[in-house]
Backbone and ligand atoms as CSV (ligand in chain L), in Angstrom:
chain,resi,resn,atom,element,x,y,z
A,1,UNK,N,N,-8.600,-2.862,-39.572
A,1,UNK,CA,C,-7.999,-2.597,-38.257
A,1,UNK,C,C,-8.889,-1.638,-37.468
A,2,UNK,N,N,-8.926,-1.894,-36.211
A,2,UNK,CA,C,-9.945,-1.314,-35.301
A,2,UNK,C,C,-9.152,-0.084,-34.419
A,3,UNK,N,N,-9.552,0.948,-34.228
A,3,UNK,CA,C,-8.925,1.737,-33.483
A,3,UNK,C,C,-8.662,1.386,-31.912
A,4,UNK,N,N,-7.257,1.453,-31.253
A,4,UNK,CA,C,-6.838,0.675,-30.171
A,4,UNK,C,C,-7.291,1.845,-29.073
A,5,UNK,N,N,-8.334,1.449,-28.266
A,5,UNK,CA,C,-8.338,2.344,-27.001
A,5,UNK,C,C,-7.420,2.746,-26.238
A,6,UNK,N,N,-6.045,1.916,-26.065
A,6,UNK,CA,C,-5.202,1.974,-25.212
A,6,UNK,C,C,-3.887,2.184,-26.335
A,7,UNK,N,N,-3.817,2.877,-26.708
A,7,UNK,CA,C,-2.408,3.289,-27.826
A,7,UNK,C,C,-2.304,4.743,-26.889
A,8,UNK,N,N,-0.822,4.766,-26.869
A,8,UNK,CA,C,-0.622,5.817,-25.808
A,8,UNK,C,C,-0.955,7.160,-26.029
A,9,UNK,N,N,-1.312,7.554,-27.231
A,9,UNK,CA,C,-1.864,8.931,-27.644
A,9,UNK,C,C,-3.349,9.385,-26.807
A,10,UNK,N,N,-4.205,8.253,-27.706
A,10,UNK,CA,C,-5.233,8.101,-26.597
A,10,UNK,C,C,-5.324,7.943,-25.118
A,11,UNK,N,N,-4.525,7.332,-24.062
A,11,UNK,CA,C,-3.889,7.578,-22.966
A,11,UNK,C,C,-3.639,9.260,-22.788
A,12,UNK,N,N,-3.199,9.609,-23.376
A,12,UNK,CA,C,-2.429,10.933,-23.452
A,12,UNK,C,C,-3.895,12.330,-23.384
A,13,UNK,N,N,-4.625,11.917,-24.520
A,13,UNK,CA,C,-6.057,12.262,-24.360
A,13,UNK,C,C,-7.066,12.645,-23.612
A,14,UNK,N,N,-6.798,11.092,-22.544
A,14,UNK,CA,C,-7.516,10.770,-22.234
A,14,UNK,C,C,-7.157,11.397,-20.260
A,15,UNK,N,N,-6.245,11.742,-20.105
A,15,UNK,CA,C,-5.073,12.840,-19.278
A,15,UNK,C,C,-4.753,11.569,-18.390
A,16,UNK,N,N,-4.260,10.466,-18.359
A,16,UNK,CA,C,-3.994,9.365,-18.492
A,16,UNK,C,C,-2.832,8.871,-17.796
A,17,UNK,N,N,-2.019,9.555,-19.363
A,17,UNK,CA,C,-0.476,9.815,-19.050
A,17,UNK,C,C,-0.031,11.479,-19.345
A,18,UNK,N,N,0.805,11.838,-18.600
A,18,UNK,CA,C,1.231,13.405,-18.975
A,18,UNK,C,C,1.692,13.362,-19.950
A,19,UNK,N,N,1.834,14.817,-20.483
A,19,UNK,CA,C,2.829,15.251,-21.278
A,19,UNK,C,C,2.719,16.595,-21.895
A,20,UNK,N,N,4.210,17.019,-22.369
A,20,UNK,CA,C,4.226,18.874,-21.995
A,20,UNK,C,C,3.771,19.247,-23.559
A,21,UNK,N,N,2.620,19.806,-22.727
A,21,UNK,CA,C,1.385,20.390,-23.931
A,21,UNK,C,C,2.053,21.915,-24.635
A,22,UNK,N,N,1.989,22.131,-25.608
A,22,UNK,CA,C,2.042,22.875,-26.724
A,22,UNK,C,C,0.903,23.752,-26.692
A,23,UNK,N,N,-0.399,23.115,-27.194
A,23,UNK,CA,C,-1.422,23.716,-27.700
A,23,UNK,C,C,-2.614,22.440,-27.824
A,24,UNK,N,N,-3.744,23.149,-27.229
A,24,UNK,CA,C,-5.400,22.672,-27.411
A,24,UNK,C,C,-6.143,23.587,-27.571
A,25,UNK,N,N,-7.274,22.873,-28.613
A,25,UNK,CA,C,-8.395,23.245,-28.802
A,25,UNK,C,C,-9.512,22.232,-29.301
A,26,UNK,N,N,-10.548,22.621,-29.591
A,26,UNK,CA,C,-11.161,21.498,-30.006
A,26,UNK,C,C,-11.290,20.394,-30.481
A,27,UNK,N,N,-10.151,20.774,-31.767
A,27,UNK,CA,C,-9.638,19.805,-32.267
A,27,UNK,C,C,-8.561,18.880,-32.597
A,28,UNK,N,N,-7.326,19.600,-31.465
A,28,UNK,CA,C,-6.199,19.130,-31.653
A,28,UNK,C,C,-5.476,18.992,-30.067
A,29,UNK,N,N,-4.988,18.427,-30.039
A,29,UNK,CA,C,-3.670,18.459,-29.241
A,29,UNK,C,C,-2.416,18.353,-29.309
A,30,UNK,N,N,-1.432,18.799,-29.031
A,30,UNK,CA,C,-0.208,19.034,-29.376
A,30,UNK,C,C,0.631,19.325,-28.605
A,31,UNK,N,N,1.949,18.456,-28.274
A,31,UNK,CA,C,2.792,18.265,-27.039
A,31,UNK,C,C,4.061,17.926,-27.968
A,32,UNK,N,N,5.149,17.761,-27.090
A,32,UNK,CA,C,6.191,17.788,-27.226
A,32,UNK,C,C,6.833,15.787,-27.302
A,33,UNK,N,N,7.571,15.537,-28.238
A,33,UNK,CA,C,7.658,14.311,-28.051
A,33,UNK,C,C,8.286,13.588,-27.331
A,34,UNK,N,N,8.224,12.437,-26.441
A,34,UNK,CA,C,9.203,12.204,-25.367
A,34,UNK,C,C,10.496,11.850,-25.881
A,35,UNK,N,N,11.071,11.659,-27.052
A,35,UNK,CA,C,12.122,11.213,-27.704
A,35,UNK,C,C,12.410,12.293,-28.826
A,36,UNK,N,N,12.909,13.809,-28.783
A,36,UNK,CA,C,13.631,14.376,-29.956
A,36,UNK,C,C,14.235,14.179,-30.836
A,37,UNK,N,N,13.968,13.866,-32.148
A,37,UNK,CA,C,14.949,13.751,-32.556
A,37,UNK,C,C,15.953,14.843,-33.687
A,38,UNK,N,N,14.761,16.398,-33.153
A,38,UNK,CA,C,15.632,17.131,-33.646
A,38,UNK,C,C,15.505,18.662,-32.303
A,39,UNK,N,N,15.876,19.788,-32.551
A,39,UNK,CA,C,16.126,20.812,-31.662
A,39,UNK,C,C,14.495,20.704,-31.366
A,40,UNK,N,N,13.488,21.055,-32.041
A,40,UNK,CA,C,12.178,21.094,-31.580
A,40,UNK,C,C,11.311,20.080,-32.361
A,41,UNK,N,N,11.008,18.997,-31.615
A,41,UNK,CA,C,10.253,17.924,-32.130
A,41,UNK,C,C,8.568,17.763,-31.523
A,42,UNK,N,N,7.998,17.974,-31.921
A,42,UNK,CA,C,6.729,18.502,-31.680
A,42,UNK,C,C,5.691,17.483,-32.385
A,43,UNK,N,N,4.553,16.981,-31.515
A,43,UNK,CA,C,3.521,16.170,-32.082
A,43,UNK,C,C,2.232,17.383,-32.365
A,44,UNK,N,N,1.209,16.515,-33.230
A,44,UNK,CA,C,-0.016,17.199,-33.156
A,44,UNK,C,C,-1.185,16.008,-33.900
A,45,UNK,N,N,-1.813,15.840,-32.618
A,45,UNK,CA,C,-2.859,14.519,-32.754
A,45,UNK,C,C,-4.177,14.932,-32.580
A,46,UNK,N,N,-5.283,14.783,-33.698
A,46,UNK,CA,C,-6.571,15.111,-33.488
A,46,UNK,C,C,-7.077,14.491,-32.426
A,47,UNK,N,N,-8.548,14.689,-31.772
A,47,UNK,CA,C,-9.078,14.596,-30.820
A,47,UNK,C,C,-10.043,13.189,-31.136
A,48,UNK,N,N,-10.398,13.307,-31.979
A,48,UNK,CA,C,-11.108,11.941,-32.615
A,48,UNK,C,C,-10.080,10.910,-32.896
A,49,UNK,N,N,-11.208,9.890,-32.822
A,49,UNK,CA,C,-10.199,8.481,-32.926
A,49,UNK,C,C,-9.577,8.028,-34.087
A,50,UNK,N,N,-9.222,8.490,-34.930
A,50,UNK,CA,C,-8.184,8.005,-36.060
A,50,UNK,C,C,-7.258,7.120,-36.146
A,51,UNK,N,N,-6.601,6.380,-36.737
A,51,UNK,CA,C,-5.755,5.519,-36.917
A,51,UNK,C,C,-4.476,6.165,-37.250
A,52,UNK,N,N,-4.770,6.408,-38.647
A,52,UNK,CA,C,-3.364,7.598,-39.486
A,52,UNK,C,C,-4.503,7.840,-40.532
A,53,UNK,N,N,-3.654,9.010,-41.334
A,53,UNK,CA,C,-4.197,9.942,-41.879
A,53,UNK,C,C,-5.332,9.018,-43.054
A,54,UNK,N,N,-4.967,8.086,-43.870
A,54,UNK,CA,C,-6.347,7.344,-44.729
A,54,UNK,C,C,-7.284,7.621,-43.825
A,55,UNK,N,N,-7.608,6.934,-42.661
A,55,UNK,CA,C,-8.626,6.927,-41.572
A,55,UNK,C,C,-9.079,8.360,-41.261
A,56,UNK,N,N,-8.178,8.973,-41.280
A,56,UNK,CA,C,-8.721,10.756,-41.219
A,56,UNK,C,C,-9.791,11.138,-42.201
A,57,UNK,N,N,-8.998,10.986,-43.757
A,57,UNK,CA,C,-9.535,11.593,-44.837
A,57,UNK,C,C,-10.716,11.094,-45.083
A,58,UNK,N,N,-10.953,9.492,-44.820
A,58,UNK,CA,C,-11.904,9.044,-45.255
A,58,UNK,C,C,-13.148,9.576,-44.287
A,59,UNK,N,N,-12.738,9.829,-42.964
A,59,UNK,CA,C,-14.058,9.316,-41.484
A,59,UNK,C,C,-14.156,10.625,-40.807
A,60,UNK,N,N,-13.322,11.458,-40.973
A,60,UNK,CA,C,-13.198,12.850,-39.604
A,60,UNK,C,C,-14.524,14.099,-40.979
A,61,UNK,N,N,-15.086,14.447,-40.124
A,61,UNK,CA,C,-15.442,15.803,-40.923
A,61,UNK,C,C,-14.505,16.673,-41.328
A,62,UNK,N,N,-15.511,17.494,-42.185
A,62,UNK,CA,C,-14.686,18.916,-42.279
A,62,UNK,C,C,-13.840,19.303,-41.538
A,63,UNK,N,N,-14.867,19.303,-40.290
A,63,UNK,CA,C,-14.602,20.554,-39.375
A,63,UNK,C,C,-13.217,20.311,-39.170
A,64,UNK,N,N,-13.295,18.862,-38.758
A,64,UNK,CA,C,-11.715,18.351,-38.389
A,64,UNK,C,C,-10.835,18.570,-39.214
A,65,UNK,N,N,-11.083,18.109,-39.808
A,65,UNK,CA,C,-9.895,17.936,-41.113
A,65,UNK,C,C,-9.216,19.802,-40.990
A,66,UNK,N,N,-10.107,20.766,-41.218
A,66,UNK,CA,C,-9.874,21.726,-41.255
A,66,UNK,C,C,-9.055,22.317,-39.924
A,67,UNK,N,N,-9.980,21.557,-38.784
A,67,UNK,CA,C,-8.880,22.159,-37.537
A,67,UNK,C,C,-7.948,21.767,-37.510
A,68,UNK,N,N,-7.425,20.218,-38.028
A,68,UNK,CA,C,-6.351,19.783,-37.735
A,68,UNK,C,C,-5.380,20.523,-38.016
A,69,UNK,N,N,-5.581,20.701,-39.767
A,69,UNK,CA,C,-4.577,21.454,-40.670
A,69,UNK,C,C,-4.365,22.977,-40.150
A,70,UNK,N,N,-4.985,23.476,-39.375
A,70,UNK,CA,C,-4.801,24.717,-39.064
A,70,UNK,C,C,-4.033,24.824,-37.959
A,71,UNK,N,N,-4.391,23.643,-36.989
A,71,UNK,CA,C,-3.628,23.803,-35.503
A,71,UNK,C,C,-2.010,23.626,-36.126
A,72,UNK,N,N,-1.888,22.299,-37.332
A,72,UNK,CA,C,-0.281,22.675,-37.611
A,72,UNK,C,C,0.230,23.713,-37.527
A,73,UNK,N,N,-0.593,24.808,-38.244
A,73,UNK,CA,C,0.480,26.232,-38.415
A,73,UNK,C,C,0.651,26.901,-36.882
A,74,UNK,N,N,-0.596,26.476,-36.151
A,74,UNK,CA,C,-0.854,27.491,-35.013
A,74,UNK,C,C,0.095,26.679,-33.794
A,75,UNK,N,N,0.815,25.871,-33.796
A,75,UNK,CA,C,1.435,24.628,-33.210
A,75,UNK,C,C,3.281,25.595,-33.602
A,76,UNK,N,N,3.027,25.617,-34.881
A,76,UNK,CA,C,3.830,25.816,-35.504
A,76,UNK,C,C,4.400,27.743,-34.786
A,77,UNK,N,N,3.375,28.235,-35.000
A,77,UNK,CA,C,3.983,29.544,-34.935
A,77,UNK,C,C,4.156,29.924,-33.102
A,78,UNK,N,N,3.304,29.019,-32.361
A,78,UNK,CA,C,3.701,29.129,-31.206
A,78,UNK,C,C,4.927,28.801,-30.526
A,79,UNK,N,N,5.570,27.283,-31.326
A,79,UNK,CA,C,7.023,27.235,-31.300
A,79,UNK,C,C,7.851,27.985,-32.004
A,80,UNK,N,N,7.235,29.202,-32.562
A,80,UNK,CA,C,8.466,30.183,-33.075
A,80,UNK,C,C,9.088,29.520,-34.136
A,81,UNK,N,N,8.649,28.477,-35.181
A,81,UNK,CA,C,9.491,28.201,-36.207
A,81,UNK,C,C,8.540,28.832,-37.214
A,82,UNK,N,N,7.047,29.322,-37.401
A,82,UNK,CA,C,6.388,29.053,-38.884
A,82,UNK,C,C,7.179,30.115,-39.407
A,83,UNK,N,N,6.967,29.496,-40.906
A,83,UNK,CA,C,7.528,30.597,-42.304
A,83,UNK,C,C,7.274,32.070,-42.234
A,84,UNK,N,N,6.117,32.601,-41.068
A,84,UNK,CA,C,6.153,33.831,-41.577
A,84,UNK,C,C,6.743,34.652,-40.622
A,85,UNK,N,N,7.405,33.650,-39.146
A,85,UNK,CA,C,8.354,35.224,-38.303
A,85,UNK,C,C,9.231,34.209,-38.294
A,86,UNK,N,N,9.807,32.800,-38.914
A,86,UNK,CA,C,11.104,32.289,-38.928
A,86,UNK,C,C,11.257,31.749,-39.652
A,87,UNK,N,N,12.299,30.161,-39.826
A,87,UNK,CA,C,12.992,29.654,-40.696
A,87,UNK,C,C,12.059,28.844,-40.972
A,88,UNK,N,N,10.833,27.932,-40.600
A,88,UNK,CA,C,10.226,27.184,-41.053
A,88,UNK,C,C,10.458,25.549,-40.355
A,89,UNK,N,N,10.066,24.613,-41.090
A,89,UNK,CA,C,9.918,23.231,-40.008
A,89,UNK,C,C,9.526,22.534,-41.011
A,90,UNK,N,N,9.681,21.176,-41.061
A,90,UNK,CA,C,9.148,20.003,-41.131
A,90,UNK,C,C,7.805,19.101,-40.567
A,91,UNK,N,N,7.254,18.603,-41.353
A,91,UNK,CA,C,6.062,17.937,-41.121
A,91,UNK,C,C,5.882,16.541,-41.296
A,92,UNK,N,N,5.362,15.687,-40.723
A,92,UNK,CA,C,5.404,14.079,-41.055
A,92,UNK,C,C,4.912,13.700,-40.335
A,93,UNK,N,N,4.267,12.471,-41.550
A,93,UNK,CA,C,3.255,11.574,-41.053
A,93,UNK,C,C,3.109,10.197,-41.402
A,94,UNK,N,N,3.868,9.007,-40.216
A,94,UNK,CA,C,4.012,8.014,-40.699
A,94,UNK,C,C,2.319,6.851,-40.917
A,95,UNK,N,N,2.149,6.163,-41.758
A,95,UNK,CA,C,1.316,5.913,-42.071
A,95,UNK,C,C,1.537,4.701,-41.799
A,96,UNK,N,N,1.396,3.765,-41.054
A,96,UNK,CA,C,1.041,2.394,-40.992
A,96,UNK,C,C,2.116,1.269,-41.183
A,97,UNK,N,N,2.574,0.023,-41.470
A,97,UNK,CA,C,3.724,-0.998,-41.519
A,97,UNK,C,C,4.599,-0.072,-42.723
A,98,UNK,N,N,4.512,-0.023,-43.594
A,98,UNK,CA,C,5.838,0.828,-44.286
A,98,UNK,C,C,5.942,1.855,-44.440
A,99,UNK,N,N,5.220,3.053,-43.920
A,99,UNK,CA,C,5.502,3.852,-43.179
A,99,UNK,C,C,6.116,4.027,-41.881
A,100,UNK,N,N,6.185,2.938,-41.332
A,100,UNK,CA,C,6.768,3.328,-39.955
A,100,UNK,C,C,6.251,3.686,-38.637
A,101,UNK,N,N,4.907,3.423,-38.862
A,101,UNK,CA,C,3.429,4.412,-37.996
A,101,UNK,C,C,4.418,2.753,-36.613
A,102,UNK,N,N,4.580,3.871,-35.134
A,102,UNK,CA,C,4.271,2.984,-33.729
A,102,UNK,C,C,3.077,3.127,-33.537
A,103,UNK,N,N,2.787,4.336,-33.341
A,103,UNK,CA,C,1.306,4.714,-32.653
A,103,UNK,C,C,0.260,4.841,-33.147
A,104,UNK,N,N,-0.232,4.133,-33.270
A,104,UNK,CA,C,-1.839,3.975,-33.800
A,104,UNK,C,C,-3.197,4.671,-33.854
A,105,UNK,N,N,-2.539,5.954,-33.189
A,105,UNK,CA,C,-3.570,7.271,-33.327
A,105,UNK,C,C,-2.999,8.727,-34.500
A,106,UNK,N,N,-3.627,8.908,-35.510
A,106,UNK,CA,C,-2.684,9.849,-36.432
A,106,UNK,C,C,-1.826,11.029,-35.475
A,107,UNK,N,N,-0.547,10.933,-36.284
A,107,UNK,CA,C,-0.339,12.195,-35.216
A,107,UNK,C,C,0.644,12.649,-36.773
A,108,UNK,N,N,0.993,13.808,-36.160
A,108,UNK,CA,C,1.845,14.712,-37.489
A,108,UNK,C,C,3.029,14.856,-36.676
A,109,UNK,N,N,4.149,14.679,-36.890
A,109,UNK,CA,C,5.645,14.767,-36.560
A,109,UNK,C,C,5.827,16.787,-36.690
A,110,UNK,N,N,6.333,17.339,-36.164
A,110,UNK,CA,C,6.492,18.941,-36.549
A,110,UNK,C,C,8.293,18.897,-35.790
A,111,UNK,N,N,9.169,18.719,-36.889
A,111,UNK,CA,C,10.687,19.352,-36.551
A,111,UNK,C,C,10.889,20.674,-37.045
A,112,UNK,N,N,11.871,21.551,-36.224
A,112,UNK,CA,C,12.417,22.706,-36.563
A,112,UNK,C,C,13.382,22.972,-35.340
A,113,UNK,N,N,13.693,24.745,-35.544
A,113,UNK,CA,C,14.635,25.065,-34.657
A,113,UNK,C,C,16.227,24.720,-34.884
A,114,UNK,N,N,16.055,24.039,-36.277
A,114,UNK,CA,C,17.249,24.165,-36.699
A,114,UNK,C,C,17.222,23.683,-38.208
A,115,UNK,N,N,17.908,23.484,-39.218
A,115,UNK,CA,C,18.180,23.186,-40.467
A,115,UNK,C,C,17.884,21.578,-40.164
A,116,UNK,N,N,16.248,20.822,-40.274
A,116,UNK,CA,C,16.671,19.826,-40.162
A,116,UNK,C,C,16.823,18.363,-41.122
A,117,UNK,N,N,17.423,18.825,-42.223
A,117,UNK,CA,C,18.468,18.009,-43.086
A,117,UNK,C,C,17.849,17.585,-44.171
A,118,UNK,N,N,18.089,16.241,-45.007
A,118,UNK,CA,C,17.726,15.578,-45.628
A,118,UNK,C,C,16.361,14.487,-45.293
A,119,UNK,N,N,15.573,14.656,-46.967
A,119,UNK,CA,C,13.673,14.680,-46.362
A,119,UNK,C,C,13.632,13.296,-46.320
A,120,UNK,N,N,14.354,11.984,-46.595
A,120,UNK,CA,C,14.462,10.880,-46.276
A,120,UNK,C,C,15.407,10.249,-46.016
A,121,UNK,N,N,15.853,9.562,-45.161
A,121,UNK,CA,C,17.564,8.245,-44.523
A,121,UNK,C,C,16.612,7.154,-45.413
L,1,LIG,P1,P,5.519,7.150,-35.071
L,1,LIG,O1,O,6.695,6.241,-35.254
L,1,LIG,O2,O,4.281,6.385,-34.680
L,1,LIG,O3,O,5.312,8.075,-36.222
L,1,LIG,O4,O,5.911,8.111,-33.887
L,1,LIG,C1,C,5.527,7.947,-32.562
L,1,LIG,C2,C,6.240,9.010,-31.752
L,1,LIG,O5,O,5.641,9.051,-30.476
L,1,LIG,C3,C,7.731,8.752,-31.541
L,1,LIG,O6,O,8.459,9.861,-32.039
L,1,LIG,C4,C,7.869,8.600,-30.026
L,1,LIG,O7,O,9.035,9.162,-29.512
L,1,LIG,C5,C,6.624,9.326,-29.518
L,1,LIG,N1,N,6.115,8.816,-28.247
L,1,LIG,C6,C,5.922,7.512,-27.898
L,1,LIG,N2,N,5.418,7.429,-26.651
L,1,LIG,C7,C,5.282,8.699,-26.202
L,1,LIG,C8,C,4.819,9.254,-24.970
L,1,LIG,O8,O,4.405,8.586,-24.051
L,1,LIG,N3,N,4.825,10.626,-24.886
L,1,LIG,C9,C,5.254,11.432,-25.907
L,1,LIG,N4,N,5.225,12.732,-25.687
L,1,LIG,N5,N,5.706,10.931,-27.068
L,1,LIG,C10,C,5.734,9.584,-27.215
């Protein structure tokens, strides 16, 4: 599978289509999702073209890999949920047909802001 130029993340990227930004830096971007489905539902999509995360691990550098994982926390503590001044959050990442992946650019799911429940329906 080929990475889709026009998958709305990339749109999003690409300043395309709006949407209410969180946090950037080199390597990440991170906005708010247009559909909540909990008190704070929060994306965070690398800057490179990825698919979902296989496509990450295998193709992104270090560097990335490393910013990505870092912007989580920094994503994280700017919405006032990380573990070390609150209750903490949820993370997810759907991966492809049985995973559940719509969007075809990796992105990491970030819920919190409230107790949010049981880790699979
Ligand atoms: P997936 O099912 O691929 O893991 O999740 C895709 C997510 O992207 C969904 O939670 C959906 O609500 C969100 N989404 C889809 N289109 C847009 C959009 O245009 N803007 C934002 N902010 N989120 C979107």
């Amino acid at each position: 599978m080929n990475y889709d130029e026009n998958n709305i993340f990339a749109k999003i990227l690409r300043g395309e289509i709006p949407c209410k930004k969180i946090y950037e830096d080199d390597y990440v971007l991170s906005f708010h999702d247009i559909n909540p489905q909990k008190k704070i539902h929060a994306l965070i999509i690398p800057k490179g073209k990825y698919i979902n995360l296989d496509d990450f691990s295998k193709n992104a550098s270090e560097k990335e890999i490393i910013g990505f994982v870092k912007g989580i926390s920094i994503v994280a503590k700017k919405l006032g949920i990380s573990s070390d001044i609150a209750r903490g959050y949820r993370t997810l990442s759907n991966i492809s047909e049985h995973g559940g992946q719509e969007v075809p650019h990796l992105h990491f799911h970030i819920f919190g802001g409230e107790n949010v429940g049981k880790m699979v329906q």
